[in-house]
N, C-alpha and C positions, 0 to 999 in steps of 0.2 A: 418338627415339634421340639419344643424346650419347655423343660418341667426347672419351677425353681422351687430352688428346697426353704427358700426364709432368709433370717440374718445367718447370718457365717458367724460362727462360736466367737467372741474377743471382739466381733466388729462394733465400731461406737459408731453413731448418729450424727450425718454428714449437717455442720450449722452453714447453713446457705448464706451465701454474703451478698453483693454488688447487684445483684437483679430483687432485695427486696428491703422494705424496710420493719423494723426492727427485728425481732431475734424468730429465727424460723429452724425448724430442723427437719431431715428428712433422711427416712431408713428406704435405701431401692429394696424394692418387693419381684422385679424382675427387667433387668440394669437397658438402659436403652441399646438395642442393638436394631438397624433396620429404623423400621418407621412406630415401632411401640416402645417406650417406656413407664413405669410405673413404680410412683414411691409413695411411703405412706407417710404426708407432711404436716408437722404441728409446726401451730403459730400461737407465739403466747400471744396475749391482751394488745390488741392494737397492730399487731405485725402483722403484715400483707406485701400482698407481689407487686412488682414495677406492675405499668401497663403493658403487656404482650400477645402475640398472635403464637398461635401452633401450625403449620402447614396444613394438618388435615382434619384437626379441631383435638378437642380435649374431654372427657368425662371426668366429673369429679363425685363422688362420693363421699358427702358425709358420718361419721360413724360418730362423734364426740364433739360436744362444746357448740359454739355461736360463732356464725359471721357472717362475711358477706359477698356479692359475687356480683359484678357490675360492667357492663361494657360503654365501648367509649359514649357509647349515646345514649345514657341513662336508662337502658334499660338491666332488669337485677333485682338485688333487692336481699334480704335473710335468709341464710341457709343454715340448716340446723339438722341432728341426728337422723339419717334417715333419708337426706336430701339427695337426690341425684340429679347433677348440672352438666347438659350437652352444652358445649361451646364448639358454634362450627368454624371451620375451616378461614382463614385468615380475620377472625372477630376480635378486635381491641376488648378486650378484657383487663380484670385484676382480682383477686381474691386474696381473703385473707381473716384474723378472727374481728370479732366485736371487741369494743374497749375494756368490758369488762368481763371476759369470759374467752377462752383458749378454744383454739377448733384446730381439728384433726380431721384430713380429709387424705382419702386413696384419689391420687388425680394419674389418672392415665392419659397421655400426653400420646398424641398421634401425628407422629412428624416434628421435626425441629421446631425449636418455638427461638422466634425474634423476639426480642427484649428491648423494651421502649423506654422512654420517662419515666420516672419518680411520680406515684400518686400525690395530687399533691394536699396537705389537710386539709385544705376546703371541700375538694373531692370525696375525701374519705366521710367526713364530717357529714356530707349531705347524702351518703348511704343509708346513713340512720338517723338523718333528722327526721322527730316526728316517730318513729319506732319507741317501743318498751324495753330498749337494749341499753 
């Protein structure tokens, strides 16, 4: 068993680079060791994850803000305060907020995750074509 106590007093907010596009940040909530990890990740307006898999899938939790959550074969769709998104075990996925509104989600990540291609905007764009986002 391992109890974790939160941020470490002085710690700042890890800004994730190369596996997402635009500005994303994330505070580990209990740092990956083994096959769990969990952070709790904001994405401002527009910024979302490469396409990637998790070894043994992933839950995300929404707690703040709008967006979205899609895998490679168009299934997905808006996720918003309160949402909770199993992704199983080797599923092309991406997530990320709405263009106009920031999202904050606890994604617990079970198993290494592979990092794929650049969503690309058309991709993104037809998340929410048609939506009131």
């Amino acid at each position: 068993m391992r109890i974790a106590r939160g941020r470490a007093h002085g710690a700042g907010s890890e800004e994730r680079g190369p596996a997402f596009t635009g500005r994303v940040w994330a505070d580990p909530v209990l740092s990956a060791e083994g096959d769990v990890g969990v952070n709790s990740v904001f994405f401002e307006p527009g910024a979302r994850t490469h396409w990637h898999t998790h070894a043994i899938g992933q839950v995300l939790y929404v707690t703040h803000g709008e967006g979205y959550v899609v895998t490679r074969d168009g299934v997905g769709g808006r996720i918003s305060a309160g949402d909770v998104v199993h992704v199983a075990a080797g599923e092309e996925h991406w997530h990320g907020a709405s263009p106009t509104a920031y999202l904050l989600h606890l994604a617990i990540s079970l198993g290494p995750a592979t990092w794929l291609d650049p969503v690309e905007e058309a991709d993104y764009q037809a998340a929410f074509a048609g939506s009131d986002s």
